[in-house]
VEXDREN-2710 file (C-alpha; in Angstrom, 1 decimal):
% VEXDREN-2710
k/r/px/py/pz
1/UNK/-40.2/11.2/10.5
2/UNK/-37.5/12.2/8.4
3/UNK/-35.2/8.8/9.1
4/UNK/-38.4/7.4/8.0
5/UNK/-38.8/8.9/4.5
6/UNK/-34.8/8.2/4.3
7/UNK/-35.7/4.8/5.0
8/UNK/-38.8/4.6/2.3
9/UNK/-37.1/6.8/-0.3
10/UNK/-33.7/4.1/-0.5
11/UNK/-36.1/0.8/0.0
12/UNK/-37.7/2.7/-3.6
13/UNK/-34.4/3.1/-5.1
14/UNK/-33.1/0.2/-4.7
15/UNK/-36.6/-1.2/-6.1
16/UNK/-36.2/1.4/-9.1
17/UNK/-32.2/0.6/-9.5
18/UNK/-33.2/-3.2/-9.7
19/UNK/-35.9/-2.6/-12.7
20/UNK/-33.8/0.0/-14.7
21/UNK/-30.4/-1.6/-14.0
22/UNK/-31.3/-5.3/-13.6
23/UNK/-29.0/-4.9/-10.1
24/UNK/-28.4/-8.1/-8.2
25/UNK/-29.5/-8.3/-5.3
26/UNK/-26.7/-8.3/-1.9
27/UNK/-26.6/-11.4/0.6
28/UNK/-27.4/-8.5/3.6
29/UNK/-27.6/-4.9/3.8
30/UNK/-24.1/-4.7/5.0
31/UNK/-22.4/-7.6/2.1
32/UNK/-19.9/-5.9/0.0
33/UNK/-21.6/-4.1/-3.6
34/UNK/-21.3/-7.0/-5.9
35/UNK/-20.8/-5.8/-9.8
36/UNK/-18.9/-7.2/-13.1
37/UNK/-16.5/-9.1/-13.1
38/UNK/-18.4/-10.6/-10.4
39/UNK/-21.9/-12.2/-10.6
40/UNK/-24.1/-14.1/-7.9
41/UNK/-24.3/-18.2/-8.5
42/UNK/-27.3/-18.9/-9.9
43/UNK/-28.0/-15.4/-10.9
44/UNK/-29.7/-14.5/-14.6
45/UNK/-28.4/-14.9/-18.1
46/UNK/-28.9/-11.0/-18.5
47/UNK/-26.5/-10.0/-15.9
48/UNK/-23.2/-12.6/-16.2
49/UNK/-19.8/-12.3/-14.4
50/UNK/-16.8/-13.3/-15.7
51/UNK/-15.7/-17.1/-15.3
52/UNK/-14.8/-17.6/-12.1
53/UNK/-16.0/-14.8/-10.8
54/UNK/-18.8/-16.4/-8.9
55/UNK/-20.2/-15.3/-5.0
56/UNK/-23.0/-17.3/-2.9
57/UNK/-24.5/-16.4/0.5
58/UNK/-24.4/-18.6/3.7
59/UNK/-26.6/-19.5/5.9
60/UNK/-26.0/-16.3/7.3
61/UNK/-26.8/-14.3/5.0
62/UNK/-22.7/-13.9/4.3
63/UNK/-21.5/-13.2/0.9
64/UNK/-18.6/-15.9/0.1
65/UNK/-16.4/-16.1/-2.6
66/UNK/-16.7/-19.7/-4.8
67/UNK/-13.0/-21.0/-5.5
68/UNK/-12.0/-24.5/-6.9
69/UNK/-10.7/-25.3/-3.3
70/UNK/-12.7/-27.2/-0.5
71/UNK/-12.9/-24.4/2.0
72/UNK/-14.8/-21.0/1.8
73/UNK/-13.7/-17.9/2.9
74/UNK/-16.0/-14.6/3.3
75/UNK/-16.1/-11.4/1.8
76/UNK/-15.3/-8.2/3.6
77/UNK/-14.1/-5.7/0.9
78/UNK/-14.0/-5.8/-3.2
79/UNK/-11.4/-2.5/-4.3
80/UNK/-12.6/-3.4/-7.5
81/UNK/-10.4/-0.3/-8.8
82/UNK/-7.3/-1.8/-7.5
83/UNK/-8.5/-5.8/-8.4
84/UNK/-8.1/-6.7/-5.2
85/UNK/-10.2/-8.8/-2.8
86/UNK/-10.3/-8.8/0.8
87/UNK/-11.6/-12.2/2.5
88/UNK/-11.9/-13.4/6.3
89/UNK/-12.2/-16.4/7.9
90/UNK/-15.4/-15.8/10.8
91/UNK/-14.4/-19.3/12.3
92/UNK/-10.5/-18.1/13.0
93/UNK/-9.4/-21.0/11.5
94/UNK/-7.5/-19.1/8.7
95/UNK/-3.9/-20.3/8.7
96/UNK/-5.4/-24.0/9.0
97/UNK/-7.7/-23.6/5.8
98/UNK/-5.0/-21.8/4.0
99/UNK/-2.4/-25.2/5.1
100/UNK/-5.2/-27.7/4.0
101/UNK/-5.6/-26.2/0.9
102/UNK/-1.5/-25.0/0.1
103/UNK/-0.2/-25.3/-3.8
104/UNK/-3.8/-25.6/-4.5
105/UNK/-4.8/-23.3/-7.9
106/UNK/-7.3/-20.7/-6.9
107/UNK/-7.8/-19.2/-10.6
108/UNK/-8.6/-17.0/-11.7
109/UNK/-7.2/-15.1/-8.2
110/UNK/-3.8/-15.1/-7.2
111/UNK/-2.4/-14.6/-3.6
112/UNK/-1.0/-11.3/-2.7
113/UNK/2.8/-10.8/-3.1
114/UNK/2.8/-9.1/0.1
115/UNK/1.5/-12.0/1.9
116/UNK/3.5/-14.6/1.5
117/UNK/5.7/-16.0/4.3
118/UNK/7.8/-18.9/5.0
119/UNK/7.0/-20.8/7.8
120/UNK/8.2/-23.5/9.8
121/UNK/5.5/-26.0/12.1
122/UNK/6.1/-27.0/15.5
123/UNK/4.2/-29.8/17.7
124/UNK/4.5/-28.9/21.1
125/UNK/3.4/-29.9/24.5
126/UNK/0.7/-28.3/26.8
127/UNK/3.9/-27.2/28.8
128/UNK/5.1/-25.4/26.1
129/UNK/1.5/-24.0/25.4
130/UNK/1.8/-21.9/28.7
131/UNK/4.8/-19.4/28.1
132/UNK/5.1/-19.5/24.4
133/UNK/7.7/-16.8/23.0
134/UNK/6.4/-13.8/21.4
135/UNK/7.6/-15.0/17.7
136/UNK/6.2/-18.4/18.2
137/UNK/2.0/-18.4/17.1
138/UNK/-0.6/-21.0/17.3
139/UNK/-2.2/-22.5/14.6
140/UNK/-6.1/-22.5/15.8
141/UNK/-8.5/-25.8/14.6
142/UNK/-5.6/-27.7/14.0
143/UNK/-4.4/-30.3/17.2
144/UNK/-1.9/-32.8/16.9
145/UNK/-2.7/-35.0/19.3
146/UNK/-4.7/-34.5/22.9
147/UNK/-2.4/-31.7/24.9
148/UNK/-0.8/-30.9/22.1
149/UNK/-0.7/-27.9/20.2
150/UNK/0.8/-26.8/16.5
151/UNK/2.6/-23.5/16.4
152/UNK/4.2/-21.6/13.8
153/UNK/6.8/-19.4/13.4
154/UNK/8.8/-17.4/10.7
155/UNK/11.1/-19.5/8.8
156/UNK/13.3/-16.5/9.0
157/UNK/13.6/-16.4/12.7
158/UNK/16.7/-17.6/14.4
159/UNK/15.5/-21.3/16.4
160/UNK/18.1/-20.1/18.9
161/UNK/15.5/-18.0/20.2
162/UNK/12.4/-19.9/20.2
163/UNK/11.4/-21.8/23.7
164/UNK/11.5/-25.2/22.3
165/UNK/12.3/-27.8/24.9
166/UNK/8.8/-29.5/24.6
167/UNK/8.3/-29.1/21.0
168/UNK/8.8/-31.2/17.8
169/UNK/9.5/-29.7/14.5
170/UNK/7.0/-31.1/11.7
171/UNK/7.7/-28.9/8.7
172/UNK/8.8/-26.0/6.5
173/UNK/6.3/-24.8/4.4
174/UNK/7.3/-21.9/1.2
175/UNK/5.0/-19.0/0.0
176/UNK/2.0/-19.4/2.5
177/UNK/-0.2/-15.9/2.1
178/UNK/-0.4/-15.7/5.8
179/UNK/0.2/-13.0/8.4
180/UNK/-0.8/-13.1/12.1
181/UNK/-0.8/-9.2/13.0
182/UNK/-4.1/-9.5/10.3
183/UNK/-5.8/-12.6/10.1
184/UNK/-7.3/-11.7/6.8
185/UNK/-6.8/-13.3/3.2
186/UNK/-6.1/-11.0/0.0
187/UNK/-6.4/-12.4/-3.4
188/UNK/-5.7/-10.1/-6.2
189/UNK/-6.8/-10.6/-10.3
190/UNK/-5.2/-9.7/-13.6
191/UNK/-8.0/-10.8/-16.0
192/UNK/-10.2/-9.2/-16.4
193/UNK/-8.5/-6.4/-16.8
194/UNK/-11.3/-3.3/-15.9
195/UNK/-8.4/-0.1/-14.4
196/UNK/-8.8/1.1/-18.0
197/UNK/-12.7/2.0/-17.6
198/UNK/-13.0/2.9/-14.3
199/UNK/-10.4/5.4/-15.1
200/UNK/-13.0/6.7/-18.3
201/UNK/-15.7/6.4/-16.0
202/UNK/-17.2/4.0/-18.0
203/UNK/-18.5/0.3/-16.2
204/UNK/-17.0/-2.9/-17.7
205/UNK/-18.7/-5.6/-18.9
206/UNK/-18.5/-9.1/-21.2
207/UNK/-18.5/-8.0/-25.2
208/UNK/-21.9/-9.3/-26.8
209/UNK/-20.4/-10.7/-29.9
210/UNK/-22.7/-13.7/-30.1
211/UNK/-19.6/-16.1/-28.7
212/UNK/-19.1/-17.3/-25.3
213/UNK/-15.8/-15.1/-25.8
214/UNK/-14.1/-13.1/-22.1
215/UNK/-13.6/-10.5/-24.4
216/UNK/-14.3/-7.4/-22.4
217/UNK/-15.7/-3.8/-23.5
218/UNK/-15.8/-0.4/-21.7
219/UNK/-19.7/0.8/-21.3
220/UNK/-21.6/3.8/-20.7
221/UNK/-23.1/4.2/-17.3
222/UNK/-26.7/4.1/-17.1
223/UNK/-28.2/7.2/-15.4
224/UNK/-31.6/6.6/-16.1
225/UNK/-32.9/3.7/-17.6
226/UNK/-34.6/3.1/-21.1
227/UNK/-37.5/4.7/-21.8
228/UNK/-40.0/1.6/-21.6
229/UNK/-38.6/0.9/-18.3
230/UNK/-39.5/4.8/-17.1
231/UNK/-42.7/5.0/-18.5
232/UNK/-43.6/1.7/-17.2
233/UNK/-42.8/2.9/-13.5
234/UNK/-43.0/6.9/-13.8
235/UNK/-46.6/7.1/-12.9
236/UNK/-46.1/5.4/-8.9
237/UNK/-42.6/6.7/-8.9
238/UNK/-42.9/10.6/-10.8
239/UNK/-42.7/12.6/-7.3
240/UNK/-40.0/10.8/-6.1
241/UNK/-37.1/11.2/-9.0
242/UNK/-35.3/14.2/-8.1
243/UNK/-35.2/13.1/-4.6
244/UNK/-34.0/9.6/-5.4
245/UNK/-31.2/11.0/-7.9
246/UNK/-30.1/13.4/-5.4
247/UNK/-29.8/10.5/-2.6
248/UNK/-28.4/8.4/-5.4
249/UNK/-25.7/10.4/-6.3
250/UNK/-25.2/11.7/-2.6
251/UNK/-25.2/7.6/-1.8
252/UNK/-22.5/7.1/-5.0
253/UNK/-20.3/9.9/-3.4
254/UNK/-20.4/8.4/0.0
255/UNK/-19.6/5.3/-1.1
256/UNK/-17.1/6.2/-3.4
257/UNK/-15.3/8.1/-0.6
258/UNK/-15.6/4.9/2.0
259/UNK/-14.1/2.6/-0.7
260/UNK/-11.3/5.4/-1.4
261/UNK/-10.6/5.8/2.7
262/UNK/-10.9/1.6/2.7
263/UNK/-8.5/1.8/-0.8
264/UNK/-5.8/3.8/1.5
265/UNK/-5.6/1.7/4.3
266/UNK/-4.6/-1.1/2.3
267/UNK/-2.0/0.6/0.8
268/UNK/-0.9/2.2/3.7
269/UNK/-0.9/-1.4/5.1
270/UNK/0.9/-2.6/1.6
271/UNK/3.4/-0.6/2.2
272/UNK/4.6/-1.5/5.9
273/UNK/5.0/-5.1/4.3
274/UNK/6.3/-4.5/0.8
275/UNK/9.7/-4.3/2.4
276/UNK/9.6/-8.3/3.3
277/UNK/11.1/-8.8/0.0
278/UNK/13.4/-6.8/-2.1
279/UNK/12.1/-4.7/-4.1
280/UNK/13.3/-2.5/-7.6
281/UNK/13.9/0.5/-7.4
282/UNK/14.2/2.8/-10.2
283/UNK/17.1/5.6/-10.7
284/UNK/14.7/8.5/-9.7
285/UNK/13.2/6.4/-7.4
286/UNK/17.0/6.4/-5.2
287/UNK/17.0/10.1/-5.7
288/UNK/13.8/10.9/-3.9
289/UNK/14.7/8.5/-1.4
290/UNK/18.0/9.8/-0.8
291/UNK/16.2/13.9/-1.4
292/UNK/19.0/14.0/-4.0
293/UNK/21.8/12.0/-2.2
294/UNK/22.1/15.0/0.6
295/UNK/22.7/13.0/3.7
296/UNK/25.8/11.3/2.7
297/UNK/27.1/8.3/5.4
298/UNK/30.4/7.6/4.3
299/UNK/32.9/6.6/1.0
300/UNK/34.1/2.8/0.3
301/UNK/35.7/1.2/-1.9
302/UNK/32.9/0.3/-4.8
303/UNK/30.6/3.4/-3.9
304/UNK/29.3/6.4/-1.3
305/UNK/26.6/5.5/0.9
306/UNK/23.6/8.0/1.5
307/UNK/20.7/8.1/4.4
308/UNK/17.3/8.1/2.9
309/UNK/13.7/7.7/4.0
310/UNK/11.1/5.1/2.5
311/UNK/8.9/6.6/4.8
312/UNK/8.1/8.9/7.2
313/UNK/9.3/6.1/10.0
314/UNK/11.4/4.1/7.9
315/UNK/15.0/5.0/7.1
316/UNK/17.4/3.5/5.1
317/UNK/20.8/3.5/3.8
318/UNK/21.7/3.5/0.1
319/UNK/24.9/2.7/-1.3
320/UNK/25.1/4.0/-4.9
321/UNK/27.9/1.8/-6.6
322/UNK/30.7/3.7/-8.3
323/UNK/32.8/1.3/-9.8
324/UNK/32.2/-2.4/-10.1
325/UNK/34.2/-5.4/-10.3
326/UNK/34.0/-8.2/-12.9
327/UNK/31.3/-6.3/-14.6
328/UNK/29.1/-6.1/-11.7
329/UNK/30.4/-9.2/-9.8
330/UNK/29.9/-8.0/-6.3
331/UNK/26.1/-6.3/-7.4
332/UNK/24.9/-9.8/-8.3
333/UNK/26.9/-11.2/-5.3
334/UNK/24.9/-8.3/-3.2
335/UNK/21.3/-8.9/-4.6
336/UNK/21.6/-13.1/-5.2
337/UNK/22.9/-13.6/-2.1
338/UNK/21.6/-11.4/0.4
339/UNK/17.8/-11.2/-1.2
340/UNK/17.2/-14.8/0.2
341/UNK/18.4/-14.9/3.7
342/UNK/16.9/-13.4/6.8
343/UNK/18.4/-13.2/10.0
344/UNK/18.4/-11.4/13.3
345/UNK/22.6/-10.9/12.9
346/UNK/22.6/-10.6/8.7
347/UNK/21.4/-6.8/7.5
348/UNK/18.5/-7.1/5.7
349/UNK/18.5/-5.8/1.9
350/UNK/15.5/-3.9/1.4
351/UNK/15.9/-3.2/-2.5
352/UNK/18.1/-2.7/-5.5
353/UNK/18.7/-0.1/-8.3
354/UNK/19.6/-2.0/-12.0
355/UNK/18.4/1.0/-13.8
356/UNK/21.1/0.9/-17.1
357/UNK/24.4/1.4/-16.1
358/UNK/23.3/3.2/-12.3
359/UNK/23.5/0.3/-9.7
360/UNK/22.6/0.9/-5.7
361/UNK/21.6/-1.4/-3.3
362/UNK/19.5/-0.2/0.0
363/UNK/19.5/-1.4/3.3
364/UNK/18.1/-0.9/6.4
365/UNK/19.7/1.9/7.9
366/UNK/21.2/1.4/11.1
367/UNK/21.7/4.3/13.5
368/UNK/24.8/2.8/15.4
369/UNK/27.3/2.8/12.4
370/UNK/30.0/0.2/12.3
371/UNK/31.8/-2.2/14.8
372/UNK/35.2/-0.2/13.6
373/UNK/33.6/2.9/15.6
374/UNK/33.8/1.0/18.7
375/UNK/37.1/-0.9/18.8
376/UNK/39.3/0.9/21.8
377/UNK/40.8/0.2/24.9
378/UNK/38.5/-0.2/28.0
379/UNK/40.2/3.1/29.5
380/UNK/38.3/5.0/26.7
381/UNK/35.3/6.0/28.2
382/UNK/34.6/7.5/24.8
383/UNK/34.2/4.7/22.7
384/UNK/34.2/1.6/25.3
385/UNK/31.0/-0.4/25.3
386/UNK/31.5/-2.5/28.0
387/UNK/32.8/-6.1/28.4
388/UNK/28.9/-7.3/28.5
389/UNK/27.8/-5.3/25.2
390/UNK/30.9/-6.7/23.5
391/UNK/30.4/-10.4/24.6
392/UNK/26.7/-9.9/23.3
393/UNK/27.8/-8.5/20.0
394/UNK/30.8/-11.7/20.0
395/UNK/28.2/-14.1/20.3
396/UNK/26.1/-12.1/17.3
397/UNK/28.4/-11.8/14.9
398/UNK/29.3/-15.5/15.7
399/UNK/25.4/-16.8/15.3
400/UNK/25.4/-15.0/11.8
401/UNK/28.2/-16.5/10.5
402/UNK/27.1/-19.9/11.5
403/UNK/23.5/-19.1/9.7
404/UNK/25.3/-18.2/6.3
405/UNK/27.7/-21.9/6.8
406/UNK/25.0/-23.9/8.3
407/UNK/21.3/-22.3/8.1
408/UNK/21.1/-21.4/4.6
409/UNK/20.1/-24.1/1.1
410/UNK/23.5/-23.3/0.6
411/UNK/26.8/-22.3/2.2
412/UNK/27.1/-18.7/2.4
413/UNK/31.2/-17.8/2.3
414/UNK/32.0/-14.0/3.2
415/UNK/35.5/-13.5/2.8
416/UNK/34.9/-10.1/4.1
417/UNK/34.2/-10.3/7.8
418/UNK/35.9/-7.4/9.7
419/UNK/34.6/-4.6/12.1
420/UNK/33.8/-2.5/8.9
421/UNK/31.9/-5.2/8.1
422/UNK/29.9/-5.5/11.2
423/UNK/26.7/-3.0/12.0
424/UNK/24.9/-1.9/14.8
425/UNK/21.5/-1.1/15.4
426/UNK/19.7/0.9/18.1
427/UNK/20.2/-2.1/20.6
428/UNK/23.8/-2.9/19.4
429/UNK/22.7/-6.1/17.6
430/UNK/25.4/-6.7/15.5
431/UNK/24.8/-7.7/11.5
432/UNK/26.8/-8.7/9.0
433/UNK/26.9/-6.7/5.7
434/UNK/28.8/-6.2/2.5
435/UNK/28.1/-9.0/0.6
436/UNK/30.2/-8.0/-2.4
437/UNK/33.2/-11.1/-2.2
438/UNK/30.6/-13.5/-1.2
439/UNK/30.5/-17.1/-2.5
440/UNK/28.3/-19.6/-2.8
441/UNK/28.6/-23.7/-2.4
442/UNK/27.2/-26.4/-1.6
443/UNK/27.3/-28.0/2.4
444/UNK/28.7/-30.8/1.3
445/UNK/32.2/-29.3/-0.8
446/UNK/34.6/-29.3/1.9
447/UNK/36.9/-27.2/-0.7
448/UNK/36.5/-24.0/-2.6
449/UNK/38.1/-23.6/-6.1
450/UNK/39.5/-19.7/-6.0
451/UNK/41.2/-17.6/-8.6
452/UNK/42.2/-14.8/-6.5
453/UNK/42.0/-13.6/-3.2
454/UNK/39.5/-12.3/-1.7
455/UNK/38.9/-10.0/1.1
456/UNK/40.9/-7.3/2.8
457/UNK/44.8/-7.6/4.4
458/UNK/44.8/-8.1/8.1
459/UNK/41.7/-10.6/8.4
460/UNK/42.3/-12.8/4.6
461/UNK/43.3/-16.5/6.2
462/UNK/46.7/-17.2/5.1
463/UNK/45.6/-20.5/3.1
464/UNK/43.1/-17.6/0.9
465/UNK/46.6/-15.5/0.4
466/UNK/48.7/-18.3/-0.4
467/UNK/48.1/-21.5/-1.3
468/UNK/50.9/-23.2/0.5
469/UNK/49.1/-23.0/3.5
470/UNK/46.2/-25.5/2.1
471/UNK/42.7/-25.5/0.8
472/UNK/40.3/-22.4/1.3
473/UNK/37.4/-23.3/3.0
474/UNK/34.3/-22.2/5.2
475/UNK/37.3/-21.6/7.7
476/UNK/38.5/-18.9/6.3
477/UNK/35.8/-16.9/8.1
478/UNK/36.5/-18.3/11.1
479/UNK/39.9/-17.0/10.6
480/UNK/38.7/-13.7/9.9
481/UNK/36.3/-14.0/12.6
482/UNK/39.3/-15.0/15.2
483/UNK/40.9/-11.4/14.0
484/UNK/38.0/-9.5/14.8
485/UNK/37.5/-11.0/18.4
486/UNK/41.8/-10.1/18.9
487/UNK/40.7/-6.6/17.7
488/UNK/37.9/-6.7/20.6
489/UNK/39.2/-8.0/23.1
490/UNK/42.8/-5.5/22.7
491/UNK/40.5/-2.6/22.2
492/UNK/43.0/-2.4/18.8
493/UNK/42.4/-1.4/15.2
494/UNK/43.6/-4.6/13.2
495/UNK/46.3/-1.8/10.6
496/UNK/47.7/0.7/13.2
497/UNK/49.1/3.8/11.5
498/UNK/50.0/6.7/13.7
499/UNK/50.9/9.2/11.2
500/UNK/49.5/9.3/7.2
501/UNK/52.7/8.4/5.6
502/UNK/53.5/5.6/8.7
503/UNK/54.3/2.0/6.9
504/UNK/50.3/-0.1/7.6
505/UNK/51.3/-2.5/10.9
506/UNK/48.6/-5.4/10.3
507/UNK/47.7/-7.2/14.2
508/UNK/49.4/-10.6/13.5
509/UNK/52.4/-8.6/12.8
510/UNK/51.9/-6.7/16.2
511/UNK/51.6/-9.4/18.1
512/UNK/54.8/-11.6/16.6
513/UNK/56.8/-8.4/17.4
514/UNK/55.2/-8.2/20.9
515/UNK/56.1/-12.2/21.4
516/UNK/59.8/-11.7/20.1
517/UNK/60.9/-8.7/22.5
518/UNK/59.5/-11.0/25.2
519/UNK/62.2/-13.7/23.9
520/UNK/59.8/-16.1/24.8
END
């Protein structure tokens, strides 16, 4: 009995809502609450959206958002307080509708940030189609050919480790707003622009200035209706207003809460995913991440480095710059170079600080420290990783450099490669860091034009010291690269100094005084 007076008193309200309000009606019960800017198609003069703002209902009574492209997509969500949209695709045929349609306009929306990805498309067998990696996805509704299959994968992802025997590669593709682990589409709007009523608890609407202008004005909430409109209905409906008010505010509150629990998720979510790209960070924005720069990691030469938190399971390290070089050469070397590449042995640069003269960059912080930390003899059980870990972080530090010469637009010189140089995460994956001497060229230029050298004694090759030795080029890291592996595999710091006033003995040097007591 009492489900059923629920039942009869909302079935009268939203009646009453739709005469005082003029509220359009939802595609089903469960559709998402459709209000300004939005408007149904087809819908009355008295109650218009703004242009382009325009829903429709499906067959199945599914509310779906019109855009200038030739696929639909369905409504799940509206955070009209945040301008964002949430949209699904019930066929599962997402990632194909979004590549049909790519560098198409969808105005007056724009893609989220957060979304987009850069992919690269595979054709592969039915073979393939049986064991396929973990980083390597299909691409439902969209075959090749008959026992074929199109996959994708993140452009960022080392081939190396994709199973790709059977497969052809078709494409990259830039900026699609696709991720798997969702399967869902957000488009977000600027115009109209309605945060500053809902934050005066006021409703927005279209000015009613006699034009056809988008002009938009904050309004007063109706909590009533006029007086024509009450008279009209109070007779059949006079019993029933307090009890109606008080489910529609309880029904406002609820909803209001949902949409606020719905509104957190997707920042929550937001947030796991803002760190794909590099993001700004102000000055007090590096304080609370570093809780006043208390955990301090270590001292180089351009700046201290500090452990901080982005979040409760995300840690970091930030390295507040000191002292720059060639007014900030190795800052714009830092956040140009590294804020385009992604690789499994390259650390990944989660933001930067430009806030006046206060530069920091922040990585991902990696719990293993340095490669330095490591280097010792193999009857050091201390230190010694093991011939195995060391061949696996060899071969890492080698795949790394040959992404930045080969794997990137352009060629990525170091001119710093060295144990420092070289961090370890949790697994001991090596990565490459310290951007700060990069340089960039082009795959083609054999040679690179230098003023000075570059990088640190014990690992600069000789032609980057002295140009009597030739030309510097892209093998100068392999040089420096050659030092490192000397320094592994003698379980040897490249400068040797046994006491702190002992003259710096660099390994080249150790080893041509090894070679000539031998009198070889």
């Amino acid at each position: 009995m009492q489900q059923t007076l629920i039942s009869s008193f909302c079935f009268i309200l939203l009646a009453f809502s739709s005469i005082v309000l003029g509220k359009k009606p939802n595609c089903g019960k469960h559709g998402p609450v459709i209000k300004f800017p939005f408007s149904f198609k087809g819908s009355h003069p008295e109650n218009p959206g703004y242009p382009g703002f325009l829903v429709s209902c499906n067959e199945k009574k599914e509310t779906i958002l019109v855009l200038p492209i030739p696929v639909k997509f369905v409504i799940k969500t509206i955070y009209h307080k945040a301008q964002k949209i949430q949209l699904y695709d019930p066929e599962d045929c997402l990632l194909a509708k979004l590549l049909k349609v790519h560098n198409m306009s969808i105005f007056p929306f724009h893609y989220s940030e957060y979304q987009m990805t850069d992919i690269t498309l595979f054709n592969c067998s039915s073979a393939e189609r049986e064991s396929p990696a973990s980083s390597l996805y299909s691409v439902p509704c969209l075959v090749e050919g008959p026992g074929y299959q199109i996959y994708w994968v993140s452009s960022s992802y080392g081939i190396e480790y994709l199973p790709l025997l059977s497969c052809t590669k078709m494409r990259n593709l830039s900026s699609v707003p696709f991720m798997d682990k969702t399967r869902e589409l957000y488009l977000e709007w600027s115009e109209p622009n309605c945060r500053l009523c809902e934050a005066q608890g006021k409703i927005c609407g279209l000015k009613n200035n006699g034009t056809t202008s988008t002009e938009i004005e904050c309004l007063l909430m109706k909590k009533g209706g006029s007086g024509k409109t009450l008279v009209a209905t109070g007779t059949s409906l006079g019993s029933f207003v307090l009890v109606l008010l008080a489910g529609a505010a309880y029904h406002a509150y609820s909803s209001d809460r949902k949409e606020k629990q719905n509104q957190l998720k997707i920042e929550t979510f937001l947030e796991d995913y803002r760190a794909l790209r590099p993001s700004r960070y102000s000055y007090s924005d590096i304080k609370r991440i570093t809780d006043q720069f208390k955990d301090k990691l270590g001292q180089g030469a351009y700046g201290t480095v500090y452990k901080g938190k982005l979040s409760s399971e995300c840690f970091v390290a930030v390295k507040v710059l000191t002292s720059t070089k060639g007014d900030g050469e190795e800052f714009f070397n830092e956040v140009g170079t590294m804020g385009h590449i992604h690789h499994v042995n390259v650390v990944r640069l989660v933001g930067f600080c430009a806030d006046g003269f206060r530069r920091a960059l922040v990585y991902d912080f990696l719990p293993n420290g340095s490669l330095q930390d490591f280097i010792s003899s193999a009857d050091n059980n201390n230190s010694f990783l093991g011939w195995d870990k060391l061949q696996y972080i060899a071969l890492g530090i080698a795949k790394g450099i040959e992404y930045l010469h080969q794997g990137c637009d352009q060629r990525i010189l170091h001119f710093d490669i060295k144990p420092h140089n070289v961090l370890l995460d949790h697994n001991f994956t090596p990565k490459i860091s310290d951007f700060g001497l990069a340089k960039l060229c082009s795959k083609d230029q054999s040679i690179v034009s230098m003023t000075t050298a570059r990088g640190t004694m014990g690992y600069i090759a000789p032609e980057v010291f002295s140009r009597n030795f030739g030309n510097v080029s892209y093998k100068s890291d392999v040089y420096s690269y050659g030092m490192v592996l000397l320094e592994i595999v003698g379980g040897r710091k490249n400068i040797s100094s046994t006491t702190e006033n002992a003259p710096e003995v660099y390994y080249p040097e150790w080893i041509y005084n090894l070679l000539s007591r031998m009198d070889l």
